[in-house]
VOPA-411519 format. One line per 4 residues: their letters; for each residue x, y, z of N, C-alpha, C, CB. Coordinates in steps of 0.1 Angstrom, whole numbers. Glycine has a CB too. Layout:
N
A	X:Y:Z:X:Y:Z:X:Y:Z:X:Y:Z; ... .
% end
This chain:
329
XXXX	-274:57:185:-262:64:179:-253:54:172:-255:72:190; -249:54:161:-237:52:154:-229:47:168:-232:68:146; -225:32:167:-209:30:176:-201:33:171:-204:18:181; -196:43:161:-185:45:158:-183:61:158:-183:38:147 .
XXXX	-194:70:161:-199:85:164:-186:89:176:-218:86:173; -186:82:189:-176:84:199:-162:82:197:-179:77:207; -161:75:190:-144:78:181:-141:90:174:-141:68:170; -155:94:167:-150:104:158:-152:117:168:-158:105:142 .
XXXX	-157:118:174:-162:129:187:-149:128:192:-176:124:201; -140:118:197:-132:118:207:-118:123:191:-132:98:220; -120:116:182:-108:125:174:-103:137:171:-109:124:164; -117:147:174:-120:160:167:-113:165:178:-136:164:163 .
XXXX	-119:162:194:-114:166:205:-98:167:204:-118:157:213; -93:155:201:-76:152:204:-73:159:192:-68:134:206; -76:165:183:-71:169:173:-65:186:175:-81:167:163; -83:191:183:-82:202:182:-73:209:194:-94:205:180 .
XXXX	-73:199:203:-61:196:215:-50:203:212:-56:181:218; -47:198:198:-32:206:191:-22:197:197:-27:224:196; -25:179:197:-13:174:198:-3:170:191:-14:168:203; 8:181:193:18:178:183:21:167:183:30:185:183 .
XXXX	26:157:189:31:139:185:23:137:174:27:127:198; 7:133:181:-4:126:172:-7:133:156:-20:126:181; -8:149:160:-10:152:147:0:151:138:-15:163:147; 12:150:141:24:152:126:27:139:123:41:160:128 .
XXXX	21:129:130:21:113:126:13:111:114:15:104:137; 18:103:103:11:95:95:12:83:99:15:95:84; 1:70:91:7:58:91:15:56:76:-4:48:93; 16:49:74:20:45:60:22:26:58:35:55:58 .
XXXX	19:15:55:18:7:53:29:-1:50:10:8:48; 38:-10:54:50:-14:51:64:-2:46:47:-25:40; 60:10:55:71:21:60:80:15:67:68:32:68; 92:13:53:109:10:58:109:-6:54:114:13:78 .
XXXX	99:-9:50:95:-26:44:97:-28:26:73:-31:49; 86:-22:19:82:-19:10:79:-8:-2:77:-23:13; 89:-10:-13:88:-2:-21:72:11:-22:91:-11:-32; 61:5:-18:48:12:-22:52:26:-11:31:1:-19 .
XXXX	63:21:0:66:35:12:74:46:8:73:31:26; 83:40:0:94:51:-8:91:64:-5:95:52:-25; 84:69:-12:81:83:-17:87:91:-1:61:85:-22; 74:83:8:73:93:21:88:93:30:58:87:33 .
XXXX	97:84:28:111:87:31:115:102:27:121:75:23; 118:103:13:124:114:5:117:124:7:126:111:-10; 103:125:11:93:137:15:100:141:26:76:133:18; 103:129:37:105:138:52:118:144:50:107:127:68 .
XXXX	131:136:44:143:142:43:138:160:36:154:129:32; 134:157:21:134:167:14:124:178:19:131:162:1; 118:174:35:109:189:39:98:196:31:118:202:39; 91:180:20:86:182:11:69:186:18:88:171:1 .
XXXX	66:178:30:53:180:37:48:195:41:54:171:49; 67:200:51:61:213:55:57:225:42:74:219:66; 70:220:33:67:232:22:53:236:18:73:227:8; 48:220:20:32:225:12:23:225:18:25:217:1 .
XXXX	26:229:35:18:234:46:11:218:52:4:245:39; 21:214:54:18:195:68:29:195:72:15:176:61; 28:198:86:35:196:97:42:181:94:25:197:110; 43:174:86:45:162:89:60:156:96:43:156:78 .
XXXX	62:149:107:79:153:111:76:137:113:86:167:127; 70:129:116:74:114:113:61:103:107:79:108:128; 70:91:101:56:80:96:53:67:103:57:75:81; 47:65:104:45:52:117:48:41:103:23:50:128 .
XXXX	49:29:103:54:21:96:44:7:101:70:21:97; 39:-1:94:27:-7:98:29:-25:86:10:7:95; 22:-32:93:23:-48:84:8:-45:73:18:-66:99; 5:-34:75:-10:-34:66:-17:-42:71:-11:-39:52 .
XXXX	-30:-40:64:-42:-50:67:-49:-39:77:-38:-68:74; -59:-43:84:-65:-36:90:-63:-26:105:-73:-44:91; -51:-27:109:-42:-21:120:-45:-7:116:-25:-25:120; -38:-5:105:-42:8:97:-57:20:102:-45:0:80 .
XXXX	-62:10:98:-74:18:101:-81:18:115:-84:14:92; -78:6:126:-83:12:137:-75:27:143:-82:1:147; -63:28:141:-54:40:145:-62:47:141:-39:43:141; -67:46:127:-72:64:120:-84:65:129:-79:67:99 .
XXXX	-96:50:131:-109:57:133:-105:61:152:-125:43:131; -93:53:153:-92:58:172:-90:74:170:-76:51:183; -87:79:159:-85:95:158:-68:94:165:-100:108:169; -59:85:162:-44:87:166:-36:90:152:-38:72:175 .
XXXX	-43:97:141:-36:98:128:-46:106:123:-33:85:120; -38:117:111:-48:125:102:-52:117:91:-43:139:97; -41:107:84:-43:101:76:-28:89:75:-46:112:65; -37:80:69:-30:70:66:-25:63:50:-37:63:73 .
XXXX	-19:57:45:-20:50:35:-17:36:39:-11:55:25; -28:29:31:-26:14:33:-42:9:21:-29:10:54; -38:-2:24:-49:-12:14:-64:-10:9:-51:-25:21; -68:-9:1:-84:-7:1:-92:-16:9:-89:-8:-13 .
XXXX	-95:-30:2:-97:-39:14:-104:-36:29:-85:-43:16; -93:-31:40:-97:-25:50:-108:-12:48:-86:-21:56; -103:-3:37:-108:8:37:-122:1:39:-105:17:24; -129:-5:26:-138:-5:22:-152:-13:32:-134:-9:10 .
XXXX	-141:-19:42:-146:-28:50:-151:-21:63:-136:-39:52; -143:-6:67:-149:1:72:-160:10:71:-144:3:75; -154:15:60:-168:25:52:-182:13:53:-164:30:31; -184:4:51:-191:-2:52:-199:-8:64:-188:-7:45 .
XXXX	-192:-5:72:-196:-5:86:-198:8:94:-187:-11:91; -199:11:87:-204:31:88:-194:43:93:-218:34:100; -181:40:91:-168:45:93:-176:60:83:-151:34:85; -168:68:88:-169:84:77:-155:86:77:-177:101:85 .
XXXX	-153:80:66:-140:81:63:-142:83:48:-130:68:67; -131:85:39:-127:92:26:-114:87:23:-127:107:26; -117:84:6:-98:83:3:-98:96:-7:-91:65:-8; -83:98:-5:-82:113:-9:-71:108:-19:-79:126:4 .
XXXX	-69:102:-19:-58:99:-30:-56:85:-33:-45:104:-25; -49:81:-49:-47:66:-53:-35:65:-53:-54:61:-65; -28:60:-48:-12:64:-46:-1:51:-49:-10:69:-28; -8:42:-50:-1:31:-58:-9:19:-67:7:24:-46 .
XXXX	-4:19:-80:-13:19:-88:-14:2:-93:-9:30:-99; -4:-4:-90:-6:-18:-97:6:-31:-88:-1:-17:-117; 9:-42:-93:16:-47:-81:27:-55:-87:7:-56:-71; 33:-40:-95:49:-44:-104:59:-48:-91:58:-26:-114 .
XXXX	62:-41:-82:66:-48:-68:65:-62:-63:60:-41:-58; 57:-71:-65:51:-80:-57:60:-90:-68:33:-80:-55; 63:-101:-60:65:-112:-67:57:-130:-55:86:-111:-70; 53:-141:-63:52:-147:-54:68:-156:-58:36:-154:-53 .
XXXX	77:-156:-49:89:-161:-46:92:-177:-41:94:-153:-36; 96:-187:-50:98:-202:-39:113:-199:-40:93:-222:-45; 121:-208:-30:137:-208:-29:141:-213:-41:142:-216:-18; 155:-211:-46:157:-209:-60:158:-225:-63:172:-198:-63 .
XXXX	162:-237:-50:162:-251:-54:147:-259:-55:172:-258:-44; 139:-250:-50:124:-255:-51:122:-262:-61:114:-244:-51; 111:-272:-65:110:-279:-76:97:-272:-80:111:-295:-76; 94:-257:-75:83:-254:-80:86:-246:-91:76:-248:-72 .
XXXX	81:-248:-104:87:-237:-114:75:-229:-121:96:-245:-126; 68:-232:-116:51:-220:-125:38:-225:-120:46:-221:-146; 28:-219:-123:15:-215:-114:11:-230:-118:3:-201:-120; 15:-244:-128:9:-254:-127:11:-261:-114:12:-259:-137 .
XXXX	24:-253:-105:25:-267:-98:18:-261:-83:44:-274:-96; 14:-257:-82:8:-250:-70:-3:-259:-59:-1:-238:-77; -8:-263:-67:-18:-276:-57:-9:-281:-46:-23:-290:-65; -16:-278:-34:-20:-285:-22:-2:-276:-14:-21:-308:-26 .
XXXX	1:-263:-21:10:-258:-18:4:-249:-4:15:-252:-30; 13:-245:0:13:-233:10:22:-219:5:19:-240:25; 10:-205:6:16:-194:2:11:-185:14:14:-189:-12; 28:-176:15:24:-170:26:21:-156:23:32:-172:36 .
XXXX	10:-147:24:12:-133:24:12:-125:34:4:-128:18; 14:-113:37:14:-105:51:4:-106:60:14:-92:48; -9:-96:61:-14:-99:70:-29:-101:66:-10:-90:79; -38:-106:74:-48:-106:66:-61:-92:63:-54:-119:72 .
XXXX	-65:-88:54:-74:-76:52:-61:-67:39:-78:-65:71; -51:-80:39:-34:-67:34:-39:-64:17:-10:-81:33; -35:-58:7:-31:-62:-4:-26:-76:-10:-24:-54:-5; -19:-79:-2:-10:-92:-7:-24:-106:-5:9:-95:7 .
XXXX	-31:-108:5:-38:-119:9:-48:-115:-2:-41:-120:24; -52:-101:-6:-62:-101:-21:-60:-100:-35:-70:-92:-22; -44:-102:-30:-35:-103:-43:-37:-119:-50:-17:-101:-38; -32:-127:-36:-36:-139:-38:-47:-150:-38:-31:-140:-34 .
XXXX	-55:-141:-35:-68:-150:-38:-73:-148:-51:-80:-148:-29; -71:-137:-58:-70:-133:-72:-65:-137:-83:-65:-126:-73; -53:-145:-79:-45:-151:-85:-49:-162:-85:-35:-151:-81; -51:-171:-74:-56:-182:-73:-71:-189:-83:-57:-180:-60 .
XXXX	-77:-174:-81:-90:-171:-91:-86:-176:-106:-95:-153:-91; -78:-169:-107:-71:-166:-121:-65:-179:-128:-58:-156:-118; -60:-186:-118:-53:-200:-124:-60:-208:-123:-41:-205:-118; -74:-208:-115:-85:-221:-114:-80:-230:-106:-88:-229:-126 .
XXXX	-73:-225:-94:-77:-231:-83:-82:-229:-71:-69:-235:-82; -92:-238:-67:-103:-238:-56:-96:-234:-43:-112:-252:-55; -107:-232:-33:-100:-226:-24:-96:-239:-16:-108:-215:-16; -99:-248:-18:-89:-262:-7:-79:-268:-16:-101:-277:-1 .
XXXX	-73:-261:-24:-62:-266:-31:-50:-261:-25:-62:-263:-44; -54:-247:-21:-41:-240:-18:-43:-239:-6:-39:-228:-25; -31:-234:6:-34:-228:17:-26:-214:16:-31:-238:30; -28:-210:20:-28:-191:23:-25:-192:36:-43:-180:20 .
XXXX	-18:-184:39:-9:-182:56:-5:-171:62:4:-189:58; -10:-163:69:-9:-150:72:2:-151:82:-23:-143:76; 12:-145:73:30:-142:80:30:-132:89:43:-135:67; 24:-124:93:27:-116:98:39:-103:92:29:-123:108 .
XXXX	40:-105:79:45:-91:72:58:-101:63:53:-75:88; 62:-93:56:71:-95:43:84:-103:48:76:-80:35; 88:-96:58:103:-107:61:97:-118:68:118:-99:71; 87:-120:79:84:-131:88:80:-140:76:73:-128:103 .
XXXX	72:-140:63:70:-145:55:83:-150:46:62:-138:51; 94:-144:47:107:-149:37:112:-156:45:118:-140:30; 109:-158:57:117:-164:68:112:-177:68:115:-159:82; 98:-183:69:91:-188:68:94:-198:59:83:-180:67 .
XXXX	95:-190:45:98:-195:33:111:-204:35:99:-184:23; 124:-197:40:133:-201:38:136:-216:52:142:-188:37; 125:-218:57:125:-228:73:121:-235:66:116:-227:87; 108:-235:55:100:-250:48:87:-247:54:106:-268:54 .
XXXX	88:-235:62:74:-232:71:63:-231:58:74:-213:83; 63:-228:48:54:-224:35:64:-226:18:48:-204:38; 56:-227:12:60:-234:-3:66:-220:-8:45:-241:-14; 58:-210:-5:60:-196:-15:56:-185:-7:49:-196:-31 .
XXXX	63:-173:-6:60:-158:0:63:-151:-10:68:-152:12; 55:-138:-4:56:-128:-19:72:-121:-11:36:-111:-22; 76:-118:-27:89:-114:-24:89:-99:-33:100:-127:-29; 89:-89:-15:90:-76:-23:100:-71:-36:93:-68:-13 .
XXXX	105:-64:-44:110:-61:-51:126:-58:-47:102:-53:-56; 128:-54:-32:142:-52:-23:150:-64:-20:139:-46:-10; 140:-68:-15:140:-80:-11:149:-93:-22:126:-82:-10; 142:-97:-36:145:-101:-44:161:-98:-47:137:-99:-50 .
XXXX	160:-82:-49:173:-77:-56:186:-79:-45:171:-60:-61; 177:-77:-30:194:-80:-20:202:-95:-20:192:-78:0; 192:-103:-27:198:-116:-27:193:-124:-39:195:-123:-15; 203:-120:-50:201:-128:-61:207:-135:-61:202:-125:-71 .
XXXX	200:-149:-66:198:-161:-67:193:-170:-55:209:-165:-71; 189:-165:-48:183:-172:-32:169:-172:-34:187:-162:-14; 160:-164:-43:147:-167:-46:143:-173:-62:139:-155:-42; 132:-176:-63:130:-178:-78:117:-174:-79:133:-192:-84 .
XXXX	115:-162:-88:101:-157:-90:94:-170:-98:100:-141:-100; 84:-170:-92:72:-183:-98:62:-173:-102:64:-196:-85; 55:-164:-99:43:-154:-106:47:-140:-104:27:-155:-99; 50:-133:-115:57:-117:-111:40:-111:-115:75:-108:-126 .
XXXX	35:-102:-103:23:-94:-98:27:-86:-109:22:-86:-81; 33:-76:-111:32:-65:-126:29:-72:-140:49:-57:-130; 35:-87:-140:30:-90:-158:17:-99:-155:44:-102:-170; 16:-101:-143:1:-111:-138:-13:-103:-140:2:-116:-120 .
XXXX	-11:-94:-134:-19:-89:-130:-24:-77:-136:-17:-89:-118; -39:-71:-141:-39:-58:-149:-35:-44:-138:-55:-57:-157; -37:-33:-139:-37:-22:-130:-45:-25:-119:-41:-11:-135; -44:-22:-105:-49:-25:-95:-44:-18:-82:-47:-38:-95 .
XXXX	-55:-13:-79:-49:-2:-64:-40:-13:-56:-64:3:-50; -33:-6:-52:-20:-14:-46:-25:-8:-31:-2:-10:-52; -21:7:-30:-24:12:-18:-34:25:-16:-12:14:-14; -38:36:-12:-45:46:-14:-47:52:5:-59:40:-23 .
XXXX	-44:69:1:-48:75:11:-60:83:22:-43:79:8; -63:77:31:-74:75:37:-77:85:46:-75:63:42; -83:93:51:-88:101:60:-102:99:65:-87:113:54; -104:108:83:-116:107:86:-123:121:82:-116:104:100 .
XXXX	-135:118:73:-140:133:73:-142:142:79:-148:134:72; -145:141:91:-144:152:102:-135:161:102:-142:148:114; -126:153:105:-110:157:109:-104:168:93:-98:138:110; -104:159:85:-99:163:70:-108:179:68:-105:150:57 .
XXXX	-121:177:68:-127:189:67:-123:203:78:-141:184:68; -121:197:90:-112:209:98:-103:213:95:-108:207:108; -94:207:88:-76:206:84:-77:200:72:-64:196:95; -85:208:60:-80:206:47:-69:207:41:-86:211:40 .
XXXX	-61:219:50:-45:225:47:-37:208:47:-37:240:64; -36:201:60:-30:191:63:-32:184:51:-34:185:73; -45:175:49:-43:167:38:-40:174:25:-56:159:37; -41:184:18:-35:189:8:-17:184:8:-39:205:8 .
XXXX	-17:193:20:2:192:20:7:176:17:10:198:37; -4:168:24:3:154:22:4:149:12:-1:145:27; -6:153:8:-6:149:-8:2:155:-21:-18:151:-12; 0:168:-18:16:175:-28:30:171:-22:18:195:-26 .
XXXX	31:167:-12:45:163:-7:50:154:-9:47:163:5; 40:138:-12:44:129:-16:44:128:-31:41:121:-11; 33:133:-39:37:141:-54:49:145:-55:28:155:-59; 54:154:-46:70:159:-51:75:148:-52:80:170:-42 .
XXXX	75:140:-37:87:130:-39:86:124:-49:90:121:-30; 79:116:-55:77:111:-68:82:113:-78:69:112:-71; 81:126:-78:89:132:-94:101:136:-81:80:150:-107; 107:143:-75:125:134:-73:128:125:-72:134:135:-64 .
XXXX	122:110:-70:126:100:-73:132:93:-87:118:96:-70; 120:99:-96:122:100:-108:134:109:-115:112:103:-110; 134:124:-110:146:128:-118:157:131:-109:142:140:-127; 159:124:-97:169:122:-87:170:110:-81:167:131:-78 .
XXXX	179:101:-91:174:87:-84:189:81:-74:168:75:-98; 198:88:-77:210:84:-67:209:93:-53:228:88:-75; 205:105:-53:204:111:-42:192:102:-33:200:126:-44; 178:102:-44:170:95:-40:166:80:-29:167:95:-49 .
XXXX	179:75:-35:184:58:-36:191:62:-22:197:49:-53; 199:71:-16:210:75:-3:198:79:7:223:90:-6; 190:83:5:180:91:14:172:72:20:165:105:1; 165:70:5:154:54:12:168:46:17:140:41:-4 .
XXXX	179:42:12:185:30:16:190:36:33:199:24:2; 191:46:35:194:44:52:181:46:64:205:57:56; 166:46:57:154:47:65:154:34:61:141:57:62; 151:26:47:149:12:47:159:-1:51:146:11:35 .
XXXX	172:6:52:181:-1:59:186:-8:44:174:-10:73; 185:-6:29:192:-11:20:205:-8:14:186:-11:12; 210:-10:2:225:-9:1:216:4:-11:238:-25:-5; 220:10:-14:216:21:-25:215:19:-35:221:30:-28 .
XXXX	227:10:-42:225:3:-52:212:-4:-56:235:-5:-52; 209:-11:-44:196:-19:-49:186:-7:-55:188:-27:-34; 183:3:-43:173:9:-46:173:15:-58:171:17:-37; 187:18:-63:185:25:-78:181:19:-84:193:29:-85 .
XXXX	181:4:-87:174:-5:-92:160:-7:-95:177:-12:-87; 155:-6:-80:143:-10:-76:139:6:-83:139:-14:-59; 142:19:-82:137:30:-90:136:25:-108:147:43:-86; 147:19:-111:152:21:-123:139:7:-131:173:18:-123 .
XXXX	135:1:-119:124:-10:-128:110:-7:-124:127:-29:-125; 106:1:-116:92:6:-112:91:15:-125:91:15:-96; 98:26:-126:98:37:-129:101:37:-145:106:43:-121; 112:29:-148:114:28:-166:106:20:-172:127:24:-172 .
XXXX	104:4:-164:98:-5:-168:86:-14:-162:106:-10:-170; 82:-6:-149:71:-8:-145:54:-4:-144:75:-9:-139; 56:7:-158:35:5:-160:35:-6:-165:24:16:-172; 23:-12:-158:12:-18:-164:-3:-15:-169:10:-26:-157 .
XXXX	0:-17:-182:-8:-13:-191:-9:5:-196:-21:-18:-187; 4:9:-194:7:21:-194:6:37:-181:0:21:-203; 1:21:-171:-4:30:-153:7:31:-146:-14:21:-141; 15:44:-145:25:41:-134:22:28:-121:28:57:-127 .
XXXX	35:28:-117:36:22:-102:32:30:-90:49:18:-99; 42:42:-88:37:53:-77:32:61:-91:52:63:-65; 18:67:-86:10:77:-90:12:89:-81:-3:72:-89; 8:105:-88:10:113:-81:-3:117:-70:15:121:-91 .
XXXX	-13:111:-71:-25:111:-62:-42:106:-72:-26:129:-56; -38:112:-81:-55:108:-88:-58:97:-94:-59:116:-99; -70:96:-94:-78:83:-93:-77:74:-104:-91:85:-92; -75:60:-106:-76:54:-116:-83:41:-113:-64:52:-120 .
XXXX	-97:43:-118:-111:39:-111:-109:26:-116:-126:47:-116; -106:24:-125:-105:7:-130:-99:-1:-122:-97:3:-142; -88:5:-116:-77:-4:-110:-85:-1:-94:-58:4:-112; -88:5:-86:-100:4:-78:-109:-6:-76:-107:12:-81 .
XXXX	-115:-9:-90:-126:-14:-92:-123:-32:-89:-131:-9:-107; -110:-33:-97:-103:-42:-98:-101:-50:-82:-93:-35:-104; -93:-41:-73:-87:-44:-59:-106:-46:-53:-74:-27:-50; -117:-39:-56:-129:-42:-48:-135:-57:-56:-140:-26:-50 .
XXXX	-131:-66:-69:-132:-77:-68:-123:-87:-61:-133:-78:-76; -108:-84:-59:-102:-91:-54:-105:-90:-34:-89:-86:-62; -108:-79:-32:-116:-77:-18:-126:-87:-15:-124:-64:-16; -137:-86:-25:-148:-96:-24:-141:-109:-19:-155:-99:-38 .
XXXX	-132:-115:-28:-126:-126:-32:-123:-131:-13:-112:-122:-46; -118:-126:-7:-112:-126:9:-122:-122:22:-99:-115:9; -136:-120:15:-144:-115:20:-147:-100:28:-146:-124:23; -139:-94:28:-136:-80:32:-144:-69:30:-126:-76:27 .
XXXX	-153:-74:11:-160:-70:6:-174:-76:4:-155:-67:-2; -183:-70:9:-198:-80:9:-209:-70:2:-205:-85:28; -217:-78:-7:-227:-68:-20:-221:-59:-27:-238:-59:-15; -228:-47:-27:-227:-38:-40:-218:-29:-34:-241:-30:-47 .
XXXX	-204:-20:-35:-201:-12:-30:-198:0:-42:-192:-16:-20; -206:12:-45:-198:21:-55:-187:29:-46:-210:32:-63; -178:23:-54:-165:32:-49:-166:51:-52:-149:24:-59; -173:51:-60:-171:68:-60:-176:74:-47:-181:77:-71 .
XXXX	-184:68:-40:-194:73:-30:-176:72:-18:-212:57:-25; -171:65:-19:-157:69:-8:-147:78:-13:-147:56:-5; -148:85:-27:-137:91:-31:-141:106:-26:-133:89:-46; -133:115:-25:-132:127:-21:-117:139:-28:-132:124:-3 .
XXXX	-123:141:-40:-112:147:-48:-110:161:-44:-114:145:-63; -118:170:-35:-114:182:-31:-102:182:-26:-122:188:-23; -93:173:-17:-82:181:-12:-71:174:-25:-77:176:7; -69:174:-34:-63:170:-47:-59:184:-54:-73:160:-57 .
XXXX	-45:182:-57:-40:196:-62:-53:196:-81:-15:194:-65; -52:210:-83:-65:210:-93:-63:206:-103:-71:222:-97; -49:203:-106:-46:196:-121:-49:181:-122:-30:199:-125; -52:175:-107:-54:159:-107:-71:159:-103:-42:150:-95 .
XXXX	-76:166:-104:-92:166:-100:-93:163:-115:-100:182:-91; -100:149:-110:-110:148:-126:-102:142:-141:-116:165:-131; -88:138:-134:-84:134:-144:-79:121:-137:-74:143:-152; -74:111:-148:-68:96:-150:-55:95:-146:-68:91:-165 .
X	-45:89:-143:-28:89:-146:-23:79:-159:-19:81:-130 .
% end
């Protein structure tokens, strides 16, 4: 049998248990850390989950990388959002899991950050540096090996350092513990002039799954209502972010713990001036297979990803409201 059969046996069980805690839990991936969590703040305030039939009443908040997904396959979550990377690394290990949605589309957010007196000023000086990203299996650690790809340098030039998440990484940064951390987009803006962007991820990099929502088939197929609602709920928030961005900015800055101002900011440069290549930042759920395709070379790159994997074979566009089935963003 499948070693991974008894997890999903034991999910279906606790599901159908009707436990309220476990079931109205999401994860969500740098929830109260990182701009890619926004949306699902303004969803819980705005009651956007129950409206569209998901119980949802809280989000677990997580460093990314592969944490993510043992919770879902333990069956302690209906769904999660977090990194492909992991996704792909389970499905491949015979996980029955599905992404049901592409939910952050490129990595206008990301910056790699040195301190503003650093004598590092661009990707030439990088040799024999130390960069730190979150965790390992994260977006950010396949961000940067990508990059690294990109600028032609080998893998014993650089060292890479798994921070344990976005602030233990600016902390890090700011000890001499590492040369460079990625410096979220909040981050940056609460303290101008204390970092200096050295590689900005939105003009670096083309479209690229950032994050995407994951489900166990089992489960999903019992409670298609659930994953629908999650997915229209953080669609709404999206568009109120967009055409409500001071209410918007009061709601995330007291879950993320920012000043509001920032966040209007951080809305006002995702959102006015952050497609790349014409791909929003937050997407409203449907697929944008390139940028997929993209994050499954940069997977390779960290080894997460081994041989041929066709990503369609993991997508699952039935619980997708009908106007995003089958179309692009």
């Amino acid at each position: 049998m499948n070693r991974l059969m008894p997890r999903l046996v034991a999910a279906i069980l606790l599901w159908c248990a009707g436990s309220q805690c476990r079931a109205e839990d999401i994860a969500v991936a740098q929830y109260g850390n990182a701009v890619n969590a926004m949306p699902y703040a303004v969803a819980l305030e705005k009651h956007f989950f129950q409206e569209a039939g998901a119980d949802v009443t809280a989000v677990i908040g997580s460093n990314g990388g592969g944490g993510d997904m043992r919770n879902l396959l333990a069956g302690k979550l209906p769904y999660v959002e977090t990194a492909l990377p992991p996704v792909i690394a389970a499905f491949q290990k015979g996980a029955d899991i599905a992404i049901v949605s592409d939910n952050v589309l490129s990595a206008a957010s990301f910056a790699l950050v040195a301190m503003a007196d650093s004598p590092i000023r661009s990707v030439q000086d990088l040799k024999g540096k130390r960069i730190a990203f979150s965790t390992a299996g994260s977006t950010t650690q396949a961000f940067e090996l990508w990059l690294m790809e990109k600028f032609g340098y080998a893998p014993s030039e650089v060292t890479l350092v798994a921070a344990g998440g976005f602030g233990p990484g600016l902390t890090a940064l700011e000890h001499g513990g590492v040369d460079l951390a990625v410096g979220p987009l909040p981050a940056i803006l609460s303290a101008p002039g204390k970092y200096r962007t050295v590689i900005d991820g939105g003009k670096t990099l083309p479209p690229i799954a950032n994050t995407v929502g994951v489900v166990l088939r089992p489960l999903a197929a019992a409670h298609p209502e659930m994953v629908r609602g999650i997915i229209v709920g953080r669609r709404k928030a999206v568009a109120f972010m967009a055409a409500n961005r001071v209410e918007s900015a009061a709601i995330i800055g007291r879950v993320f713990k920012l000043d509001p101002a920032v966040v209007v900011e951080c809305l006002r440069l995702l959102i006015d001036e952050g497609k790349v290549d014409g791909i929003p930042y937050w997407g409203p759920g449907n697929f944008h297979f390139p940028g997929m395709e993209a994050m499954v070379h940069a997977a390779r790159l960290n080894g997460m990803v081994e041989g041929e994997i066709d990503i369609h074979k993991l997508v699952d566009e039935r619980y997708l409201p009908d106007d995003l089935r089958g179309t692009s963003p």
